[in-house]
VOPAGU-2260 file (C-alpha; in pm, 1 decimal, decimal comma):
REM VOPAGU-2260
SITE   aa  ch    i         X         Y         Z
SITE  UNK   A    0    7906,3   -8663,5    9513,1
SITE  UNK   A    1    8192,9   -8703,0    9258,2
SITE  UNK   A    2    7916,5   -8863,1    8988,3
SITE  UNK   A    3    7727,2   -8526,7    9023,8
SITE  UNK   A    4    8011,5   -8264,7    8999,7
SITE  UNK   A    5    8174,6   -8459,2    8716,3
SITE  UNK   A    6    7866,0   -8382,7    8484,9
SITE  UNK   A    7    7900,1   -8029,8    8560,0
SITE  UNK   A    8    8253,9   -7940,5    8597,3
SITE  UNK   A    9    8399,4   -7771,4    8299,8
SITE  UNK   A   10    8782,3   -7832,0    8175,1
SITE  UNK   A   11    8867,2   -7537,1    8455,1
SITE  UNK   A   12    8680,1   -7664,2    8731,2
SITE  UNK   A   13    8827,0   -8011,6    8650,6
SITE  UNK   A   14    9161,6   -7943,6    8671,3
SITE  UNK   A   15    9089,8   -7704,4    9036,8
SITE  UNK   A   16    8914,6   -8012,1    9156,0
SITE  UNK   A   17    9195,2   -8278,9    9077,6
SITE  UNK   A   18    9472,4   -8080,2    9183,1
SITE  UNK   A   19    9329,8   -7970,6    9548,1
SITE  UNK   A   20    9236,6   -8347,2    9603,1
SITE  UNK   A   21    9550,4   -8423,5    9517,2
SITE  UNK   A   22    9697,3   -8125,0    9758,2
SITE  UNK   A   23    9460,0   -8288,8   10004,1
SITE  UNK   A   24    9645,1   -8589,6   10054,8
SITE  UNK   A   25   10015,3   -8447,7    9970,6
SITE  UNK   A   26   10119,9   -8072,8   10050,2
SITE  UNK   A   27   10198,5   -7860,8    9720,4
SITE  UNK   A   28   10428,0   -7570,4    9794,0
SITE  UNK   A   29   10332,1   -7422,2    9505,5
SITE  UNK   A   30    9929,2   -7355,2    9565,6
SITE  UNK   A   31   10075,6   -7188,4    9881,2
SITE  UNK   A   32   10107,5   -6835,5    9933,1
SITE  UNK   A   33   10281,0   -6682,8   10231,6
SITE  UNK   A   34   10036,8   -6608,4   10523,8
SITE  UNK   A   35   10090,5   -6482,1   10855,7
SITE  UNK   A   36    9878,9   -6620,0   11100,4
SITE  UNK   A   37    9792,2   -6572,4   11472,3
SITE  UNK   A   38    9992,8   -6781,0   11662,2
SITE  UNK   A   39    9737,3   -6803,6   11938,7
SITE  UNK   A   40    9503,7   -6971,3   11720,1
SITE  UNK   A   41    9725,7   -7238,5   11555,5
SITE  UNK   A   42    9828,7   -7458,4   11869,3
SITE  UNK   A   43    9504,7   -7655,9   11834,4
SITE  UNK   A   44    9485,7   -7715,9   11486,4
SITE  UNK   A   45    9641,6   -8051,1   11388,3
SITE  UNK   A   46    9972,2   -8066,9   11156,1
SITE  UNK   A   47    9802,5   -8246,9   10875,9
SITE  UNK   A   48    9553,5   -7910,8   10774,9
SITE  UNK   A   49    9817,6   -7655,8   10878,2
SITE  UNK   A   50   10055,9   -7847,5   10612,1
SITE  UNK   A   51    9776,2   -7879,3   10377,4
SITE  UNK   A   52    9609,5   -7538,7   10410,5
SITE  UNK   A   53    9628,5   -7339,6   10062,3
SITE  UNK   A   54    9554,7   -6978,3   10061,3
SITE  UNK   A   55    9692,9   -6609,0    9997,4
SITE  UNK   A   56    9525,6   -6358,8   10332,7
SITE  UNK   A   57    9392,2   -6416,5   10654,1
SITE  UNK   A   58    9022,9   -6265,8   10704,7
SITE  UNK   A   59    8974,2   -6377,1   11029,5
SITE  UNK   A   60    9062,7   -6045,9   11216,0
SITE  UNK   A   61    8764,5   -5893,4   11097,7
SITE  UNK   A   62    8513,1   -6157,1   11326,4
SITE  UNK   A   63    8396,8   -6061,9   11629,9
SITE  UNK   A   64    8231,9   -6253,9   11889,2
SITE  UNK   A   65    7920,8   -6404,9   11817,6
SITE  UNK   A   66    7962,9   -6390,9   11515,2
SITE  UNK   A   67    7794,4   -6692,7   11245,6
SITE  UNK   A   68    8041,7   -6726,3   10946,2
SITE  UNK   A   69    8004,5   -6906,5   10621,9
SITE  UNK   A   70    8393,6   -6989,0   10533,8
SITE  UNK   A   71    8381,1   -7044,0   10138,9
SITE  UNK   A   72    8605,9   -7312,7    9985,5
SITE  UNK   A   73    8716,6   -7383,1   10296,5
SITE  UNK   A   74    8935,8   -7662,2   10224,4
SITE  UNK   A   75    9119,0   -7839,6   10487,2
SITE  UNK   A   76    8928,5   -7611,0   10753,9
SITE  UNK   A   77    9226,0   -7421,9   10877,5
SITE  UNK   A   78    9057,6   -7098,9   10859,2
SITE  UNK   A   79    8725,8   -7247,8   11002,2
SITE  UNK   A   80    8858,3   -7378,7   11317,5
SITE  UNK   A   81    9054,9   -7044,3   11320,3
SITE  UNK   A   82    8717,0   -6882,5   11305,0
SITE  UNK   A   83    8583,8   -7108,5   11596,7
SITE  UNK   A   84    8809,7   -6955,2   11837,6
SITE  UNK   A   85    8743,7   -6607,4   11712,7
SITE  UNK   A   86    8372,4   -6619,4   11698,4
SITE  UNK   A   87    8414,8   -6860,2   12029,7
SITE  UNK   A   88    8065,6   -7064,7   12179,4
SITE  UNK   A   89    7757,6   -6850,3   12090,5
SITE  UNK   A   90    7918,6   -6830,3   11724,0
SITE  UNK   A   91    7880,5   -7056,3   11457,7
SITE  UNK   A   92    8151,3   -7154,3   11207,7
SITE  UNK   A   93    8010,9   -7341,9   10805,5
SITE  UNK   A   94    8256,5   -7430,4   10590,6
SITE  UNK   A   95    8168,3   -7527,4   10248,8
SITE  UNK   A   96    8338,0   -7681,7    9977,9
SITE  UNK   A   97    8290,7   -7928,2    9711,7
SITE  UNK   A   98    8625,0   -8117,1    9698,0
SITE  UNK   A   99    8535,1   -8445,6    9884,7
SITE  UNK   A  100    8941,1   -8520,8    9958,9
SITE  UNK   A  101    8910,9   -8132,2   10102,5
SITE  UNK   A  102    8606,2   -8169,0   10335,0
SITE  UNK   A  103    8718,6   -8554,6   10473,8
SITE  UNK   A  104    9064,9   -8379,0   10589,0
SITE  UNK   A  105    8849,3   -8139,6   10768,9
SITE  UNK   A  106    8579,3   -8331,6   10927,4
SITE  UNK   A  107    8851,7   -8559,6   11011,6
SITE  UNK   A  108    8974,0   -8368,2   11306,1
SITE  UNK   A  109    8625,4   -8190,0   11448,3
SITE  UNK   A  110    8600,9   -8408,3   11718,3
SITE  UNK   A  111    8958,8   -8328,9   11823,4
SITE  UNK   A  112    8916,7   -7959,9   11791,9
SITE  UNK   A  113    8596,4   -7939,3   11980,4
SITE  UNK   A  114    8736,1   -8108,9   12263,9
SITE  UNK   A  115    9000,7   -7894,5   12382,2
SITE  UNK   A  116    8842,3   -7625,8   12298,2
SITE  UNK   A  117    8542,3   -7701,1   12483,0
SITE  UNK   A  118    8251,7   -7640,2   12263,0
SITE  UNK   A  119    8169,1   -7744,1   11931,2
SITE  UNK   A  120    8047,8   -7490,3   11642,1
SITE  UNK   A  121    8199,0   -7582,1   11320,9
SITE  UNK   A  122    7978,8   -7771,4   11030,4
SITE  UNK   A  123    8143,4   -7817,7   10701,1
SITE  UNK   A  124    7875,9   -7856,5   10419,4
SITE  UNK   A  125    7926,0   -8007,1   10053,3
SITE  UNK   A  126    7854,9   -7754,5    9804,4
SITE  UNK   A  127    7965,4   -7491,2    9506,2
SITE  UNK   A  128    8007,0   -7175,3    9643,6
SITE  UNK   A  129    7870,7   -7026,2    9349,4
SITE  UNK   A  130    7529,7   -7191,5    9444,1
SITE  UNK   A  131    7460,4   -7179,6    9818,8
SITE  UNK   A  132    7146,9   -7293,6    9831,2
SITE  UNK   A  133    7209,9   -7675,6    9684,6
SITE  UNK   A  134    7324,0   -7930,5    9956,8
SITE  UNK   A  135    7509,1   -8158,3    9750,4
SITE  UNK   A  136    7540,8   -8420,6    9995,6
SITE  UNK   A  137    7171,0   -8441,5   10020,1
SITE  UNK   A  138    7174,2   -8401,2    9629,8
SITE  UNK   A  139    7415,8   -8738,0    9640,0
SITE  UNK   A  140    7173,5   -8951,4    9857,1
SITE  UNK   A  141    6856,2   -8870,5    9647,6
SITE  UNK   A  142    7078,8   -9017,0    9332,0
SITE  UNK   A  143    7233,4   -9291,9    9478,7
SITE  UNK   A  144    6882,3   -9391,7    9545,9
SITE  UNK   A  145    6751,5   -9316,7    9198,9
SITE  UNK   A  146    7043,8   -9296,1    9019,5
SITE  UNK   A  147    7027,0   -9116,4    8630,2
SITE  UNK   A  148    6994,9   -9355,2    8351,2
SITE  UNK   A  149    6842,1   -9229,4    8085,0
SITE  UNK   A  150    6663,5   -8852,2    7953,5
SITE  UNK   A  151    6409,8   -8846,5    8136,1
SITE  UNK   A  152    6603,8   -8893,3    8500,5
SITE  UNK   A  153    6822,1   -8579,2    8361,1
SITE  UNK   A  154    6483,2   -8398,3    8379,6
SITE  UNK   A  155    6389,0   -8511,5    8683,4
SITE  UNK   A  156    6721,3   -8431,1    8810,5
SITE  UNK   A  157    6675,9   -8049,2    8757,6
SITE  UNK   A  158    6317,6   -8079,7    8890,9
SITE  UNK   A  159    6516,0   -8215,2    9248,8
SITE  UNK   A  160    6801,1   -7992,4    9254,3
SITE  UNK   A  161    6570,2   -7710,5    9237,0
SITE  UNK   A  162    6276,1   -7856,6    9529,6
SITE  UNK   A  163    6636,1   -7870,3    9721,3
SITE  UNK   A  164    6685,0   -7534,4    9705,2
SITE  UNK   A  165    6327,2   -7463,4    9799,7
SITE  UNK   A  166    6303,7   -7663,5   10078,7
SITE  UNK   A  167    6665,4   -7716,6   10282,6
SITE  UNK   A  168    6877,5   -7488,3   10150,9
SITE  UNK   A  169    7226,1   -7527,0   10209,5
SITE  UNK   A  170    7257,7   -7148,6   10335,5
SITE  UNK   A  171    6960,2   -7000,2   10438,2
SITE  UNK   A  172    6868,2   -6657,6   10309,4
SITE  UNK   A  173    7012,0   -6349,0   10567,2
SITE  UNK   A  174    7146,6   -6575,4   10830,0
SITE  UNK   A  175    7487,6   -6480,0   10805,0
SITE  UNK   A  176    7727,2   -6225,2   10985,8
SITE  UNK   A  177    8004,4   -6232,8   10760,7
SITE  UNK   A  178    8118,8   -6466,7   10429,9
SITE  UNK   A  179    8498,5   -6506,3   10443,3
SITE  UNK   A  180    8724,4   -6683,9   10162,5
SITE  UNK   A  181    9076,1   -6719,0   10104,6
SITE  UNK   A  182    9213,7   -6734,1    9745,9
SITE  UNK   A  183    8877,8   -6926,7    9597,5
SITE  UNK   A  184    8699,7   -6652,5    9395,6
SITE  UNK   A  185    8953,8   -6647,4    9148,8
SITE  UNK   A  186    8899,6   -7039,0    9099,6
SITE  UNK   A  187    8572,5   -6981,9    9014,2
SITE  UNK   A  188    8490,9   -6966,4    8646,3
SITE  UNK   A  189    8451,2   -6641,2    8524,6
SITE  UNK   A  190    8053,2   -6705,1    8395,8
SITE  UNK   A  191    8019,0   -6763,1    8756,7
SITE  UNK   A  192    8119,0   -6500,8    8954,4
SITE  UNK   A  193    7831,7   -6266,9    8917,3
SITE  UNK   A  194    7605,9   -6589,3    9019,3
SITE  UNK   A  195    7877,4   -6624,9    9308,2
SITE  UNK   A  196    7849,1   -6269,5    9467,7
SITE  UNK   A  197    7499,7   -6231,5    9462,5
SITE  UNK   A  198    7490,4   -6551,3    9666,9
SITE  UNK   A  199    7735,5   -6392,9    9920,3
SITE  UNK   A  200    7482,5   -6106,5    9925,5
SITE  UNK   A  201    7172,1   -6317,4    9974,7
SITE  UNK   A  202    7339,3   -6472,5   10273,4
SITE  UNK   A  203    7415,8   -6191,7   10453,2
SITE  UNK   A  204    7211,1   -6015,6   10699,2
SITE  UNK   A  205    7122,8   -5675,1   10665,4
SITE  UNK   A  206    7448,7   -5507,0   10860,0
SITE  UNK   A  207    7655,4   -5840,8   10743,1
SITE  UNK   A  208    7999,6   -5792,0   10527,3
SITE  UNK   A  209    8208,6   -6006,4   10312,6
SITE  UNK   A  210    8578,6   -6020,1   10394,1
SITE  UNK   A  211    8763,2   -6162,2   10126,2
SITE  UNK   A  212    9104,3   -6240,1   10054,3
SITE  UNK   A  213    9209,6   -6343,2    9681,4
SITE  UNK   A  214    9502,5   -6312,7    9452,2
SITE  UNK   A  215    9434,0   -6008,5    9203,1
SITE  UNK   A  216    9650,1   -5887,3    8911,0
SITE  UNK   A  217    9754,6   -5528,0    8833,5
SITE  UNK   A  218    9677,6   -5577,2    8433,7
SITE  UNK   A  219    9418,6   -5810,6    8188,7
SITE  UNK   A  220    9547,5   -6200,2    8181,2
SITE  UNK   A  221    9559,7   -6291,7    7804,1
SITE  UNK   A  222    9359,0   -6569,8    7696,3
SITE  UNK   A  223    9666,3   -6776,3    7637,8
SITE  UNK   A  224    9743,9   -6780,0    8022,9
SITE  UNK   A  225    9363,5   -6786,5    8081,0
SITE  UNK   A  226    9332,4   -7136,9    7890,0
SITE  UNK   A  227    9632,0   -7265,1    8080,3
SITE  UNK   A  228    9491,1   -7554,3    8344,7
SITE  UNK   A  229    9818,2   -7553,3    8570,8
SITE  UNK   A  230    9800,7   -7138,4    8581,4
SITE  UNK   A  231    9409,0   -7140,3    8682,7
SITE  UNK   A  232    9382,4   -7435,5    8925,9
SITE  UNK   A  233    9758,3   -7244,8    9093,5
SITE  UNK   A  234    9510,7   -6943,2    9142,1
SITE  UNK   A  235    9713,7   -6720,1    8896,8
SITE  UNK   A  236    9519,0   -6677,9    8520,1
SITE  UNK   A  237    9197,5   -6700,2    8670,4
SITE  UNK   A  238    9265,9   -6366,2    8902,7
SITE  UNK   A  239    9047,3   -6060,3    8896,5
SITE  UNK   A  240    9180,5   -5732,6    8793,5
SITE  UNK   A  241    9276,8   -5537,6    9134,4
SITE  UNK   A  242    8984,4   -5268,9    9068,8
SITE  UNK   A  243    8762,7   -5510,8    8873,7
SITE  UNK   A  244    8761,2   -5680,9    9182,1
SITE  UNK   A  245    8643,2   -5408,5    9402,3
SITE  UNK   A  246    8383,7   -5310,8    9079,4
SITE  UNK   A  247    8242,0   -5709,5    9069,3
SITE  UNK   A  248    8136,0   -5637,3    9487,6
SITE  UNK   A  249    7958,6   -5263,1    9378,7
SITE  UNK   A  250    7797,1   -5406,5    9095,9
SITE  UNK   A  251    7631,7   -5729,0    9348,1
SITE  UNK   A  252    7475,3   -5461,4    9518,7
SITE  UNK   A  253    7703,3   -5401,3    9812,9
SITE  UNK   A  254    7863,6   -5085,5    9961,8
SITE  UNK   A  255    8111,4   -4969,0   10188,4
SITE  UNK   A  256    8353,9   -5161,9    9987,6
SITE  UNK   A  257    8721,3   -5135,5   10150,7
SITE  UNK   A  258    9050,5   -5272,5   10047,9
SITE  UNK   A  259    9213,4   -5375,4   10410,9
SITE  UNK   A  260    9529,0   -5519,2   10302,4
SITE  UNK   A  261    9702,0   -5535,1    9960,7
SITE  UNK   A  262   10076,0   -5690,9    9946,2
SITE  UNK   A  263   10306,6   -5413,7    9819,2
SITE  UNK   A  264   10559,2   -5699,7    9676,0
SITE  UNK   A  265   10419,5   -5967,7    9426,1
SITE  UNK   A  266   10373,3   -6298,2    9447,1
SITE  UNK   A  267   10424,6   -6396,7    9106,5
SITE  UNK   A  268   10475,4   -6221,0    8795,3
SITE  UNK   A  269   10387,6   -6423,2    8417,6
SITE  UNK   A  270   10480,1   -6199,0    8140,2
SITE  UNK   A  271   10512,9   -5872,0    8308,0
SITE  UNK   A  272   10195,0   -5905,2    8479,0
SITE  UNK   A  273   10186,5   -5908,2    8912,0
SITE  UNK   A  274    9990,2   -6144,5    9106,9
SITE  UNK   A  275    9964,2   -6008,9    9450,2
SITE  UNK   A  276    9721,4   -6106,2    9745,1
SITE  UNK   A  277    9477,5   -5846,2    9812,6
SITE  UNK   A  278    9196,4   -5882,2   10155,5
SITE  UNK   A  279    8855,5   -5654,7   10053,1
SITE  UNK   A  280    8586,3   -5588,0   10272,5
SITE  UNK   A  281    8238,7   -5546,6   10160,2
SITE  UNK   A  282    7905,1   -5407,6   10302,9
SITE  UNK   A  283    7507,6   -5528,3   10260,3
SITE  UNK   A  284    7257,6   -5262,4   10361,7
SITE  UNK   A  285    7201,8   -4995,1   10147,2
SITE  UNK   A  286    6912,0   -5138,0    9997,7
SITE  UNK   A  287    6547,6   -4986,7   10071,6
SITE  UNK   A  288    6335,3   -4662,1   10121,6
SITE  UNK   A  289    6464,9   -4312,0   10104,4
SITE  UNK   A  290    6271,4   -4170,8   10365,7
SITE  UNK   A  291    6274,8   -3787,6   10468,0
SITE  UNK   A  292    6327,7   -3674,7   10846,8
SITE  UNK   A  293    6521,1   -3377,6   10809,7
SITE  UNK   A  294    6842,5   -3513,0   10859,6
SITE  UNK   A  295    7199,2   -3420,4   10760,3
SITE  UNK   A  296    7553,6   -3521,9   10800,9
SITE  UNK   A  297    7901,7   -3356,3   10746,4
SITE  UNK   A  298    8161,3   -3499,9   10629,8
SITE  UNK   A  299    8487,0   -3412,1   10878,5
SITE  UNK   A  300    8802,5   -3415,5   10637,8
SITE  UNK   A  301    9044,7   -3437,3   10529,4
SITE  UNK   A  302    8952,8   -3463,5   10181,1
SITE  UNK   A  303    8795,0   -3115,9   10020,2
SITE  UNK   A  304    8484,1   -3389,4    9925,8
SITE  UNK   A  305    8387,6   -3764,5    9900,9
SITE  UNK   A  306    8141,1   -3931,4    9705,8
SITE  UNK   A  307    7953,5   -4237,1    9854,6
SITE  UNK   A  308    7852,4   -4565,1    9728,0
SITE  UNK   A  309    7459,6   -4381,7    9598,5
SITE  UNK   A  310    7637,0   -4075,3    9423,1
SITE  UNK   A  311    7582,6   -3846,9    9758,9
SITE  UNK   A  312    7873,5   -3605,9    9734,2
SITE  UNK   A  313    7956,6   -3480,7   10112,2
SITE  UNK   A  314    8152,2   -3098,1   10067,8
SITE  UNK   A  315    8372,3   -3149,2   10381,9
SITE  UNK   A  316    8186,9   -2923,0   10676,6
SITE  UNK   A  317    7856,2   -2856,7   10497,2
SITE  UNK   A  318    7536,5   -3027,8   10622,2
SITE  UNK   A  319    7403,5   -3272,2   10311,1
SITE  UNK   A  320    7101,4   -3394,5   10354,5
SITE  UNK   A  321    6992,3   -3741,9   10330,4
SITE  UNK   A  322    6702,6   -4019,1   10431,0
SITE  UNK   A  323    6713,9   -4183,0   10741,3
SITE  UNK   A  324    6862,7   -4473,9   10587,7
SITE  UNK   A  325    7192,2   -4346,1   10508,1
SITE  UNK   A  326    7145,9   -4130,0   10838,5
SITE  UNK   A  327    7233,2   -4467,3   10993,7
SITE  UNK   A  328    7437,5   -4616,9   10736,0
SITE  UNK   A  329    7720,2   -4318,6   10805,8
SITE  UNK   A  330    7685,0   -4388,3   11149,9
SITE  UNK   A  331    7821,3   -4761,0   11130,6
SITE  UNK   A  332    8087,1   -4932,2   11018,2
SITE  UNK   A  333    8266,8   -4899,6   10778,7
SITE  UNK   A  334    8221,8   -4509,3   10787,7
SITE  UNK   A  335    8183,4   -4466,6   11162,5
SITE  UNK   A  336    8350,6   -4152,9   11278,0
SITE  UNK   A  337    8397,3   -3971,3   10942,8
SITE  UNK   A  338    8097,8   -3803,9   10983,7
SITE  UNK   A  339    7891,6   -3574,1   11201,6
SITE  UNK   A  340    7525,6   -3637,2   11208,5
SITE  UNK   A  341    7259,9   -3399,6   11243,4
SITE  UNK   A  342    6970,5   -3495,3   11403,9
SITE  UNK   A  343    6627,5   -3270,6   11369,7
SITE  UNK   A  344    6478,6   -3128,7   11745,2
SITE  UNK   A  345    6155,9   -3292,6   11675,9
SITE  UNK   A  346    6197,6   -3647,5   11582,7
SITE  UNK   A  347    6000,7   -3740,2   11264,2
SITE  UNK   A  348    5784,5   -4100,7   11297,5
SITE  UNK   A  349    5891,5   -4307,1   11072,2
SITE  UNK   A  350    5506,2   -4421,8   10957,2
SITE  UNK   A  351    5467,5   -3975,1   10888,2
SITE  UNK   A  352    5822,5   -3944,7   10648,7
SITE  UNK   A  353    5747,2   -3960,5   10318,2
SITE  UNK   A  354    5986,5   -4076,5   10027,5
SITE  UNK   A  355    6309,7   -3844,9    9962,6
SITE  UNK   A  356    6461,8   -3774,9    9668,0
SITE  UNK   A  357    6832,8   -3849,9    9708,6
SITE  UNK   A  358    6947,6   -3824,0    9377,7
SITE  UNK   A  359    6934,8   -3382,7    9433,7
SITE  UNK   A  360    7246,5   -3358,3    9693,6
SITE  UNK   A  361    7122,8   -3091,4    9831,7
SITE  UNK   A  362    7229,9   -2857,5   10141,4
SITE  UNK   A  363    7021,8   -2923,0   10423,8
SITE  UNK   A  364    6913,5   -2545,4   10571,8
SITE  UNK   A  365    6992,2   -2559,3   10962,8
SITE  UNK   A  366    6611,3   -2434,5   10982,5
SITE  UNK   A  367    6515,6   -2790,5   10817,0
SITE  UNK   A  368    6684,8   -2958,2   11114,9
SITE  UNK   A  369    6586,1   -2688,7   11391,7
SITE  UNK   A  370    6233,7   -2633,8   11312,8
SITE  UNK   A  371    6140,5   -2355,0   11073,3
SITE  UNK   A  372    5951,1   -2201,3   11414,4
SITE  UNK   A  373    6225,6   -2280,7   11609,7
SITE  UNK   A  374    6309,1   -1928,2   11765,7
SITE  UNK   A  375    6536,9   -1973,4   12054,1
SITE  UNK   A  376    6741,6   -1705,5   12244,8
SITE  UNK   A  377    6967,4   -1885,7   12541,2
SITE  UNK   A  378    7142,2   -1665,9   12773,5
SITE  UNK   A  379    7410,5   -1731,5   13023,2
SITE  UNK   A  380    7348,8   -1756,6   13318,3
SITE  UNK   A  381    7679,7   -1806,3   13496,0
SITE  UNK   A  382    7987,7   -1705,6   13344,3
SITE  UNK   A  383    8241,3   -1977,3   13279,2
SITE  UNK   A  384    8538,2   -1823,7   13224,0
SITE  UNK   A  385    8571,5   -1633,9   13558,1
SITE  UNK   A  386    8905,4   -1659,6   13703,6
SITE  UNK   A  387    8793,5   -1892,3   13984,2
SITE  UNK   A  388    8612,9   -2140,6   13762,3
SITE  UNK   A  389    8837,0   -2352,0   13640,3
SITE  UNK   A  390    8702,5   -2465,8   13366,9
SITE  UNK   A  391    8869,9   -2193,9   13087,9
């Protein structure tokens, strides 16, 4: 494996690689940024990774049970065999990560793990997490048995990374839950990152999120920090600005794009600039039809309006209407219980709607909902609010 990153890895990825194998074999305080952890969680996990683990949040809170998890750069596997527990036997925990001193400290201890917990569902899989799809492990055997030698091997070596992809991808296309991380996008070199997120999106089932956890700055890094080795590989120069961060997950094609956690104090500041750990959640769904079935929703409060991820602007109390597809969107998380939906009386079939247009943000007429025949007069029958009722 080392042969093959080595040919790719720029002066930035070189210096993140040497200094986290280094970090895997002696703790460095100063990669480390302070994380609460659930106790529960940490009594199984052997000294070695909890010394060695390097990271700024914990996105684990945000599994649930069942759950299958891609863990990216997941180092010494703290956070995957945190994961385990969380997602517990009929989840499935995959680290990945490229650093071969990282992923040895892991898989040194799965056996361990597994044991007392009972069940095994951690893998931990060689590969950039940038490019989710190439196995580099199985990359590695392929060249140690034809190793490159001259031009035309170089050639074929594209040809084989690419029939890799094809045929055993390293993550398979929407068969993930959720893609966690903990300070690694920021490692990443910046003509990377738009390659990175749309990987986290391919991933991802339809319903799936990313929760990610990453050291952001409040202002731009100047080049002259940006082109300082020690500064990128310490996940500091390389950091996204706070709301270029949130802009990089809207612009992959997500929604429902949350911050969950930002640290109020700094954890470093260079020049006047603050480096602070920040934990984002982000949503993959929104893609697809606009299909009309006379359906609203209306927005509760407490804001006078909000705007949503499509341009929809919601007037708080005033029935918007929208396709069926962000009829259910608004109905799960992360917007569950800000709105009030509006179903029609006489259920449209889905193969009868035809295509909305949900650009107009338009008022939806109670008579589009109702039935434009819909002529009801209800009468009541039995007072409730007589003095013996009870129920006034």
């Amino acid at each position: 494996m080392n042969s093959v990153n080595t040919q790719a890895r720029s002066t930035e990825e070189e210096s993140v690689y040497t200094r986290y194998a280094n970090a895997a074999n002696q703790k460095e305080q100063a990669l480390c940024c302070p994380v609460e952890y659930n106790p529960e969680y940490l009594s199984i996990i052997p000294e070695e990774i909890l010394e060695r683990d390097y990271g700024c949040g914990d996105p684990t809170p945000y599994l649930s049970a069942g759950d299958t998890v891609v863990d990216l750069g997941s180092g010494g596997g703290k956070i995957c065999y945190i994961a385990s527990q969380i997602v517990g036997p009929a989840g499935t925990v995959i680290g990945v990560d490229c650093n071969a001193e990282m992923l040895a400290l892991a898989r040194k201890y799965q056996q361990q793990v597994a044991d007392q917990l009972g069940y095994s569902n951690i893998s931990f899989r060689c590969g950039l997490i940038q490019d989710l799809k190439l196995d580099l492990d199985q990359l590695n055997q392929e060249l140690s048995a034809s190793p490159i030698d001259n031009h035309s091997r170089w050639l074929e070596l594209r040809n084989l990374e690419e029939r890799l992809r094809s045929e055993s991808p390293l993550i398979e296309d929407n068969s993930v839950d959720c893609v966690i991380s903990n300070c690694v996008l920021n490692l990443v070199r910046e003509g990377d990152r738009g390659q990175l997120l749309q990987e986290v999106f391919r991933v991802l089932k339809r319903g799936g999120k990313a929760v990610i956890s990453d050291i952001v700055c409040d202002e731009d890094v100047p080049q002259h920090l940006r082109d300082d080795p020690t500064l990128w590989s310490g996940c500091l120069s390389g950091a996204y600005r706070e709301d270029a961060f949130l802009k990089a997950f809207e612009d992959a094609g997500f929604h429902g794009i949350e911050i969950l956690k930002r640290e109020e104090t700094p954890w470093q500041t260079i020049e006047g600039i603050e480096f602070r750990s920040m934990t984002v959640s982000a949503y993959k769904g929104k893609q697809g039809p606009c299909l009309e079935r006379n359906q609203a929703m209306i927005y509760r409060g407490p804001f006078k309006k909000v705007e949503d991820d499509d341009g929809h602007v919601y007037s708080r109390g005033e029935r918007i209407a929208v396709c069926d597809k962000t009829f259910q969107l608004l109905q799960a998380a992360p917007y569950e219980g800000q709105f009030l939906p509006v179903a029609p009386y006489q259920t449209l079939p889905l193969d009868e709607a035809h295509e909305m247009d949900c650009r107009r943000n338009a008022v939806r007429h109670p008579q589009e909902s109702k039935g434009k025949n819909y002529d009801l007069t209800s009468q009541i029958v039995d007072s409730c609010c007589s003095p013996d009722s009870g129920c006034c």
